[in-house]
C-alpha positions as a LaTeX table, in Angstrom:
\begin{tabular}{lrrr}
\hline
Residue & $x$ (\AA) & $y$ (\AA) & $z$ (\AA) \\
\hline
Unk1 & 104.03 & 179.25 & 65.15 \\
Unk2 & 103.36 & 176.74 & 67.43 \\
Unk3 & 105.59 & 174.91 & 70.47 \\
Unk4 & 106.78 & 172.20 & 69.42 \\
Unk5 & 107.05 & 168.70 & 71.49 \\
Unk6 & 108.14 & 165.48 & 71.07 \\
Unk7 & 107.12 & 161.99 & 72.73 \\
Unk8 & 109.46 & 158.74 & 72.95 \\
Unk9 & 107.63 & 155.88 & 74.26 \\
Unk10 & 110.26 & 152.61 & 74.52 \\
Unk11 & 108.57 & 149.24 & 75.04 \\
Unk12 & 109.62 & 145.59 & 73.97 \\
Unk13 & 109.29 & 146.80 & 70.50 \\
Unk14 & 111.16 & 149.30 & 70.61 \\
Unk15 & 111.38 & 153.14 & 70.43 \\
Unk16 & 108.62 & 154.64 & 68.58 \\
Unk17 & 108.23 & 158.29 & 68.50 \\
Unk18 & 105.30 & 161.29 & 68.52 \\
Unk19 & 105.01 & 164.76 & 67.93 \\
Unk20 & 102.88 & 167.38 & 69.05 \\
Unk21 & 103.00 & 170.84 & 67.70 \\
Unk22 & 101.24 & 172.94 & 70.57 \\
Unk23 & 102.38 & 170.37 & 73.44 \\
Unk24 & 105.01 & 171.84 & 74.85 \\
Unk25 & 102.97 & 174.53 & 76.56 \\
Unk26 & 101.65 & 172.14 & 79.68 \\
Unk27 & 103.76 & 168.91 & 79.34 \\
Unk28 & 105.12 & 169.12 & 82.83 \\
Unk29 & 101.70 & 169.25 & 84.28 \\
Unk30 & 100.22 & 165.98 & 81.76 \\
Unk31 & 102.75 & 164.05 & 83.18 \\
Unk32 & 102.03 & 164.58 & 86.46 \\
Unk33 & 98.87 & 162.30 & 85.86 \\
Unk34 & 101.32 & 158.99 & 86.43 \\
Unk35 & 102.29 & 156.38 & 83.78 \\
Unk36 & 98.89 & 154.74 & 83.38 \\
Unk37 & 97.10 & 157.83 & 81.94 \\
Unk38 & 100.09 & 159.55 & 80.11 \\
Unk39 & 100.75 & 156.65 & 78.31 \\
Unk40 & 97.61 & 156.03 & 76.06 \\
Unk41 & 97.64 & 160.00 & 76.19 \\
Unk42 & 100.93 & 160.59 & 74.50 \\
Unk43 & 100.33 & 157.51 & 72.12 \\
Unk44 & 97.20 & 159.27 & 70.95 \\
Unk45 & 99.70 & 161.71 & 69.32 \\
Unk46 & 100.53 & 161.12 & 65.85 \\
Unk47 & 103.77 & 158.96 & 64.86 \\
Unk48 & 106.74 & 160.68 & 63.07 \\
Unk49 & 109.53 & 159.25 & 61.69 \\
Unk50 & 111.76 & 162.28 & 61.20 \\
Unk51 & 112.64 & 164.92 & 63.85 \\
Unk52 & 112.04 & 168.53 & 64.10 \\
Unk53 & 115.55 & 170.59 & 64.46 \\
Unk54 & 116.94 & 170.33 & 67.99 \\
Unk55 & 117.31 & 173.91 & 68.81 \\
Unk56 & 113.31 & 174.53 & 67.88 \\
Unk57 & 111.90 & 171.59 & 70.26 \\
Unk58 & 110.58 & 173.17 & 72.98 \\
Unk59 & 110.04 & 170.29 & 75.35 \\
Unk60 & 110.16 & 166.42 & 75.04 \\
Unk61 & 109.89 & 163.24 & 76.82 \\
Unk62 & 111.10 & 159.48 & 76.79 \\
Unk63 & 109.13 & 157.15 & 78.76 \\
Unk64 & 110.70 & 153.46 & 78.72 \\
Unk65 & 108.08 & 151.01 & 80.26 \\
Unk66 & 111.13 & 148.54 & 80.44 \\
Unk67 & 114.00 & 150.43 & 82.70 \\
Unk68 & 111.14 & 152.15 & 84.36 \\
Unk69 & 113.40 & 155.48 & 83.16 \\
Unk70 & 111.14 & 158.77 & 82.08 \\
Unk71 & 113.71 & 161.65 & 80.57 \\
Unk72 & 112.37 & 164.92 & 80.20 \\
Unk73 & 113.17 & 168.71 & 79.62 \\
Unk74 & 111.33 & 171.65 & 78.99 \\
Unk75 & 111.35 & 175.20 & 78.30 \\
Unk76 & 108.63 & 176.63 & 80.09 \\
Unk77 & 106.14 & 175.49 & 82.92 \\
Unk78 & 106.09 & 175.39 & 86.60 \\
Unk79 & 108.67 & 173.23 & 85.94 \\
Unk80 & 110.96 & 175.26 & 84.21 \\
Unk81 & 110.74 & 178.39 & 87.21 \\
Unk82 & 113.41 & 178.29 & 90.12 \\
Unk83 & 110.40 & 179.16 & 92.29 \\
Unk84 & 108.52 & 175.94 & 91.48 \\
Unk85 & 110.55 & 173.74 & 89.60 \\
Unk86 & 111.98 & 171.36 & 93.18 \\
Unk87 & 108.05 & 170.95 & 93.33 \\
Unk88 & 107.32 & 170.25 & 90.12 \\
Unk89 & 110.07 & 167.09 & 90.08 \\
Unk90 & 109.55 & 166.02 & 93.84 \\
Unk91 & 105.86 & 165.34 & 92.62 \\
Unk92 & 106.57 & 163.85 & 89.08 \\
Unk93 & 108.64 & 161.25 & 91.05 \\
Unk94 & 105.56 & 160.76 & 93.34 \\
Unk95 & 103.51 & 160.29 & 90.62 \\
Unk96 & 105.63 & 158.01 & 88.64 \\
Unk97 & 106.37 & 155.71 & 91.63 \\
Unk98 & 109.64 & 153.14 & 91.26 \\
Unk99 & 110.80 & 155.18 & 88.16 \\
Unk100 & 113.95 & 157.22 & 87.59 \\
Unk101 & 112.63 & 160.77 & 86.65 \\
Unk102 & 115.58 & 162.42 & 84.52 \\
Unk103 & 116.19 & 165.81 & 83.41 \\
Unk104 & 117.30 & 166.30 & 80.02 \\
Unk105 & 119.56 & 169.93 & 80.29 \\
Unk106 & 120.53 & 169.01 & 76.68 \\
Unk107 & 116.73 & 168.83 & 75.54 \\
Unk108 & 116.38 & 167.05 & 72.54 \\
Unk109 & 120.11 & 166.40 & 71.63 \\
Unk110 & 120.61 & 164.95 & 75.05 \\
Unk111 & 117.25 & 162.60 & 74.30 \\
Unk112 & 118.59 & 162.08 & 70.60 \\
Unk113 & 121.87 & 160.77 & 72.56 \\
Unk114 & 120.07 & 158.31 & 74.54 \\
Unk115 & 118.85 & 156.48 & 71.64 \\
Unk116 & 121.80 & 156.33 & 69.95 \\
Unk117 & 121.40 & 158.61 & 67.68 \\
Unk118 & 123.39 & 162.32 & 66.73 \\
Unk119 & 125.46 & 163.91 & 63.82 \\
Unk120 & 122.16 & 164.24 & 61.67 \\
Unk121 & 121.25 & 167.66 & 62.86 \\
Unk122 & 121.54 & 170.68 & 61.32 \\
Unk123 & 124.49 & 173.12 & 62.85 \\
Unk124 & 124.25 & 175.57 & 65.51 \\
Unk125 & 122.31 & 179.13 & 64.62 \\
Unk126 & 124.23 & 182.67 & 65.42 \\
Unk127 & 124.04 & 183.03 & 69.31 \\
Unk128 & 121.26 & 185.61 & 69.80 \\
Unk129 & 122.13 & 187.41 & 72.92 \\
Unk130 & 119.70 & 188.42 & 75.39 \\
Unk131 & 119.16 & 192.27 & 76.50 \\
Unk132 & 120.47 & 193.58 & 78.97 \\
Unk133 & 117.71 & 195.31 & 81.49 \\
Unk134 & 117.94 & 198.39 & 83.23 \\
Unk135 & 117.15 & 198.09 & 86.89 \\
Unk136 & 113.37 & 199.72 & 86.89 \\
Unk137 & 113.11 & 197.59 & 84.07 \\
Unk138 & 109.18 & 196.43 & 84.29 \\
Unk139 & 110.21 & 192.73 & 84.33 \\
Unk140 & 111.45 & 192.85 & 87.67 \\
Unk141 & 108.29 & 193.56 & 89.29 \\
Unk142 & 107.07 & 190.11 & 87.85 \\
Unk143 & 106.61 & 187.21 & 90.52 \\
Unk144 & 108.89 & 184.77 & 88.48 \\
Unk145 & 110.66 & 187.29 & 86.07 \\
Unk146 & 112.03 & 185.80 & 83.18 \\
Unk147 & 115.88 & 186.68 & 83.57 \\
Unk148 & 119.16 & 185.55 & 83.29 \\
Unk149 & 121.71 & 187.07 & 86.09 \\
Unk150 & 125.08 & 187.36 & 85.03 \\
Unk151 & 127.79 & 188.50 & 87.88 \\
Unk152 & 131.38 & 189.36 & 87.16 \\
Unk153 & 134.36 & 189.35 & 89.14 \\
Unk154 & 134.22 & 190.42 & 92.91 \\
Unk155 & 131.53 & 193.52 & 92.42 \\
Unk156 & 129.16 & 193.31 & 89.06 \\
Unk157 & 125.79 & 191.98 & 88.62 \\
Unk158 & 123.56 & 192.64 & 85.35 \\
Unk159 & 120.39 & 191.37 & 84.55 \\
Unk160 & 119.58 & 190.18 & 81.39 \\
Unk161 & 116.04 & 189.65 & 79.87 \\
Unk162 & 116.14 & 185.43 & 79.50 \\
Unk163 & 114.41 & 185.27 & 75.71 \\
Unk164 & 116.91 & 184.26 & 73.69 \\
Unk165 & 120.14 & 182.17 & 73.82 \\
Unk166 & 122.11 & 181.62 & 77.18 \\
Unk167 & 124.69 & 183.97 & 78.05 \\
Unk168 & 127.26 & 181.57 & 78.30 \\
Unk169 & 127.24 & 180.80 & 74.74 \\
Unk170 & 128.47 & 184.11 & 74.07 \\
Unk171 & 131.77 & 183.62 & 75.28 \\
Unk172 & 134.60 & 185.89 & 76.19 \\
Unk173 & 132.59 & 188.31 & 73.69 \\
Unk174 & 130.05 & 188.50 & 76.83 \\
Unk175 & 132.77 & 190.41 & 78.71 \\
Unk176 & 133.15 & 193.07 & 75.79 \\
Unk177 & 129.38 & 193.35 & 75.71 \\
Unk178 & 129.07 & 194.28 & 79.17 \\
Unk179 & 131.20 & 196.85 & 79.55 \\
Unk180 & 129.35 & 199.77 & 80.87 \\
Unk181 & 126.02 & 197.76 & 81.05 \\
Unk182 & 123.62 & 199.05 & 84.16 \\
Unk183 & 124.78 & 197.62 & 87.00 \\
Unk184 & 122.27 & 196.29 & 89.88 \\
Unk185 & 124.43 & 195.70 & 92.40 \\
Unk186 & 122.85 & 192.62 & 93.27 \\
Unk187 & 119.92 & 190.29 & 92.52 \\
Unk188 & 117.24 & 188.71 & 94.92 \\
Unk189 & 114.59 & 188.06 & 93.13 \\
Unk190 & 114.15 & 184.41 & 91.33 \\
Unk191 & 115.93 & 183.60 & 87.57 \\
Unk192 & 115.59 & 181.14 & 84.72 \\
Unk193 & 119.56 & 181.31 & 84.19 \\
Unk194 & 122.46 & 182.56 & 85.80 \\
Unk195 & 126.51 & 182.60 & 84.88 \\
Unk196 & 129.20 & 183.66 & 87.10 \\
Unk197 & 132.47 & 185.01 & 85.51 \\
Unk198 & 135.69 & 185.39 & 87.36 \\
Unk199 & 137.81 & 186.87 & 84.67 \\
Unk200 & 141.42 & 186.80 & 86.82 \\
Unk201 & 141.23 & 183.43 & 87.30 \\
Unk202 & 139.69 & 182.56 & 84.03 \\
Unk203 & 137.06 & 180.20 & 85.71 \\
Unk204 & 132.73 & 180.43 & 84.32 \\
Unk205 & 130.30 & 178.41 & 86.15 \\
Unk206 & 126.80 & 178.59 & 85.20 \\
Unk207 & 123.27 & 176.73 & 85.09 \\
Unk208 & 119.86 & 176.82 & 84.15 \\
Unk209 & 116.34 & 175.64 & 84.98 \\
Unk210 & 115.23 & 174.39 & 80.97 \\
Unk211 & 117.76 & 172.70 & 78.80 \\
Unk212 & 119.68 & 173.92 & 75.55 \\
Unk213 & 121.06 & 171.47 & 72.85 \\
Unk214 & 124.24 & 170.41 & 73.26 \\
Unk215 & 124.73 & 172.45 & 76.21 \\
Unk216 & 127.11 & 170.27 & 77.74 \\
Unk217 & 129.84 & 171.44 & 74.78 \\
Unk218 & 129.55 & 175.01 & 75.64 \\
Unk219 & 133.24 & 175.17 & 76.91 \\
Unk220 & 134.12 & 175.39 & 73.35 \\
Unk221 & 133.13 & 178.75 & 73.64 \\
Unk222 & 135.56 & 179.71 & 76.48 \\
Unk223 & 139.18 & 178.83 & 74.80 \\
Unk224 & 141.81 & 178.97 & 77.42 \\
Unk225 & 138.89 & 178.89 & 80.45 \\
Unk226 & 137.68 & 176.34 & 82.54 \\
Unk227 & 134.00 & 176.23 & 82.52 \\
Unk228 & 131.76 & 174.60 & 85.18 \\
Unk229 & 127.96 & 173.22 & 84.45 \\
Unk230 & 126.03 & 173.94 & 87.32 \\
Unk231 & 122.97 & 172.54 & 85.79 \\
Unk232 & 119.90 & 173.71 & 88.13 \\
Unk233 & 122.08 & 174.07 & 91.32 \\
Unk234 & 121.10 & 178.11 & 91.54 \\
Unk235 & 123.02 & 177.79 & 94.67 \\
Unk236 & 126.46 & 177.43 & 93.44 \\
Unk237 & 126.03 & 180.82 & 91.68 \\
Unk238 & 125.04 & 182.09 & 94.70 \\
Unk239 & 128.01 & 181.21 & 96.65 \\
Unk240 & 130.12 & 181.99 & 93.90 \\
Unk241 & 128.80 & 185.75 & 93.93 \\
Unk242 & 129.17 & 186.58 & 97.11 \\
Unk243 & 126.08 & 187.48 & 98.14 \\
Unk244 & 125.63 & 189.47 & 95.10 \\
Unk245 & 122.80 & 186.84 & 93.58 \\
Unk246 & 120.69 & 186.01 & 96.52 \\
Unk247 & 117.19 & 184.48 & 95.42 \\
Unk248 & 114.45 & 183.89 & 97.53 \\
Unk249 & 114.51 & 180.28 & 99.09 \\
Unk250 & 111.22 & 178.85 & 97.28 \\
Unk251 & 108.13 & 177.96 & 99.75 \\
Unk252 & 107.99 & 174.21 & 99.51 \\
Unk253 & 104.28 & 173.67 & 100.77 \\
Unk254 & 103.48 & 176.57 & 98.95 \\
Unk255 & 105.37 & 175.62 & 95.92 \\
Unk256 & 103.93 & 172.02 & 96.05 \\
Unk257 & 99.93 & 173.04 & 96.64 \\
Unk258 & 99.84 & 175.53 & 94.00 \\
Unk259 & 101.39 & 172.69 & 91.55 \\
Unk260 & 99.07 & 170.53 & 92.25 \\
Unk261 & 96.12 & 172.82 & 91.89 \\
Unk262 & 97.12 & 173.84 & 88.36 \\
Unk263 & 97.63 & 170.22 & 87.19 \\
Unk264 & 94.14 & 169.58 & 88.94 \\
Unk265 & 92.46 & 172.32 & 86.85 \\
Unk266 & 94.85 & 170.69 & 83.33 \\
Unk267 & 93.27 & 167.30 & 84.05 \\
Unk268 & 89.50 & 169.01 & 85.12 \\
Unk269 & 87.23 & 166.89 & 83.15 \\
Unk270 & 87.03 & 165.43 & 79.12 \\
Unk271 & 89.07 & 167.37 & 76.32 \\
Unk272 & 87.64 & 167.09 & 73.10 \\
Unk273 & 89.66 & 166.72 & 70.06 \\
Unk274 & 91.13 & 169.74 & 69.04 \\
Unk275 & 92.12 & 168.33 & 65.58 \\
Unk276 & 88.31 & 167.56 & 65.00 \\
Unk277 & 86.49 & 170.36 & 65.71 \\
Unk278 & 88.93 & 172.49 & 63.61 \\
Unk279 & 88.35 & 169.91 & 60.58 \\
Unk280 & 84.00 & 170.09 & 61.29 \\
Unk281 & 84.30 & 173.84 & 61.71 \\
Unk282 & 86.51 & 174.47 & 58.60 \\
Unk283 & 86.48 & 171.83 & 56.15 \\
Unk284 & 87.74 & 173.41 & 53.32 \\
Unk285 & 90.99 & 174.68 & 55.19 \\
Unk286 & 93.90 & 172.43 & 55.35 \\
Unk287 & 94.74 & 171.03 & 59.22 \\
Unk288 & 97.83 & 169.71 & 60.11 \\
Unk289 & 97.95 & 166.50 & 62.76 \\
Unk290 & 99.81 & 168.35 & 65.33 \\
Unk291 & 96.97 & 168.57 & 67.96 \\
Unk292 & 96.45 & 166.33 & 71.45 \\
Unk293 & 94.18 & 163.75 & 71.44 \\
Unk294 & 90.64 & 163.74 & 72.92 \\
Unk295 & 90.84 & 162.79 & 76.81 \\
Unk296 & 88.18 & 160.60 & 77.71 \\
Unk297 & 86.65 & 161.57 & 81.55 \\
Unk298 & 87.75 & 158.07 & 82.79 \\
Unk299 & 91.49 & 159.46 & 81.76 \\
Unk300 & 90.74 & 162.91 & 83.84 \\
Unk301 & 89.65 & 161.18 & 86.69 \\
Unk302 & 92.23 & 159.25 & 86.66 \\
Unk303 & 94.87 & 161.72 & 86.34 \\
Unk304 & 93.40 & 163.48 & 89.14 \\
Unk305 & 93.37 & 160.81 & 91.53 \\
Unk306 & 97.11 & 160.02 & 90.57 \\
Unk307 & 98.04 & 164.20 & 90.89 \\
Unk308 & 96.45 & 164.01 & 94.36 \\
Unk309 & 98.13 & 161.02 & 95.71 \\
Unk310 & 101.39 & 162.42 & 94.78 \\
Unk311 & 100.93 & 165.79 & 96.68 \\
Unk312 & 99.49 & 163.85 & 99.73 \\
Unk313 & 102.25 & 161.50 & 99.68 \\
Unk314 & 104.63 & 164.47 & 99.32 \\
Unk315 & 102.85 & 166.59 & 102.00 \\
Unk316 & 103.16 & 164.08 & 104.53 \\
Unk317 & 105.82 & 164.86 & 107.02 \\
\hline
\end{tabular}
């Protein structure tokens, strides 16, 4: 097991391309320590030449020193949570100053696409579908629950528990499923995903705050439907629900200061390499290269000075 990350650096030479194996857990919060440090610190990742499948990448970035572009998408982090994820981008921008910051919704398909590159992947898995929770269910009473809201027609809302595919990708057949499902009535608490079905006039609109691989074909799934992307805009699905889907407006300040903190404690002081001390502390076992780099404490420092001038810049009024 592991999650799985990959790193796109573009300079006059080209593309050339990293993987980490454990760095998807975090990513959001390493880039937040501005171009100068994330550089040398994704570089420090070993090279790859081939790609791991699209639908197991977990997060990834391309950073292109040239166009001053940074594309990015992940599947979990502050970033990826309704109630911090504004945050999360307003201070990557900071931090990345004169550089568009991108989200990827198609993860590594949509980065694959950038570079020119597609067809080579393997084909799509059987949609796993997410279950459906009950409204006591024990995940509600989580600060940033990991859900999926799906609301149908004029008067049904279910919850679903967001850890495997999206609902949209099950179609019509998502309809069929529901049928009888606990009904909450409504939903104001935050969500990963949401998808708003209005079966009489045949319409879907739905979005997300990670990405999914070729996410952008999903209508292919809804013969004889239109079907809206919403990407992160949580707000359309709340307007299309009448009032049924209602989350919390996230605290900006709030939001933005506890951000900060947690890249502050990430980028704390010196990381040794992990790689290393596996290899002196078992040197008969075989250890693969997917570990991060050492970080020097001229990097952390760094990073930290960079983290807090984004937050003061964004704090100002």
């Amino acid at each position: 097991m592991g999650n799985r990350a990959v790193f796109v650096l573009c300079g006059p030479g080209g593309p050339v391309r990293h993987r980490s194996s454990y760095g998807a857990v975090g990513l959001d919060l390493d880039l937040l320590a501005g171009p100068d440090t994330v550089f040398p610190f994704l570089g420090g990742h070993v090279r790859e030449e081939s790609w791991y499948p699209d639908d197991m990448t977990e997060a990834g970035v391309l950073a292109d020193r040239e166009r001053r572009l940074l594309l990015l998408f992940a599947w979990e982090g502050h970033i990826s949570s309704l109630r911090t994820r504004a945050a999360t981008l307003e201070l990557l921008r900071r931090a990345w100053p004169g550089w568009e910051v991108r989200w990827l919704y198609d993860g590594q398909s949509g980065l694959r696409a950038h570079l020119g590159l597609g067809g080579e992947q393997e084909a799509e898995a059987a949609v796993s579908p997410c279950p459906v929770l009950e409204p006591d269910d024990e995940e509600l009473a989580e600060p940033d629950p990991l859900v999926a809201v799906v609301t149908i027609g004029a008067d049904r809302c279910h919850v679903l528990g967001a850890v495997n595919d999206h609902p949209v990708e099950e179609g019509p057949a998502l309809l069929d499923r529901l049928r009888g499902a606990p009904d909450h009535g409504s939903h104001r608490l935050y969500a990963d995903a949401g998808i708003h079905v209005d079966p009489r006039r045949r319409r879907v609109g739905w979005w997300l705050t990670t990405a999914r691989a070729r996410g952008r074909d999903i209508a292919d799934r809804w013969p004889g439907w239109t079907v809206e992307f919403w990407e992160d805009r949580w707000t359309e699905h709340a307007r299309a629900a009448g009032g049924r889907f209602a989350p919390p407006v996230p605290d900006r300040a709030a939001a933005l200061a506890e951000v900060r903190d947690e890249a502050l404690e990430r980028w704390s002081g010196p990381r040794a390499d992990a790689r290393a001390r596996l290899v002196a502390a078992h040197p008969r076992l075989f250890v693969g290269q997917g570990f991060a780099p050492a970080v020097t404490a001229e990097q952390a420092a760094a990073a930290r000075a960079a983290i807090e001038a984004a937050h003061g810049a964004a704090a100002r009024p």
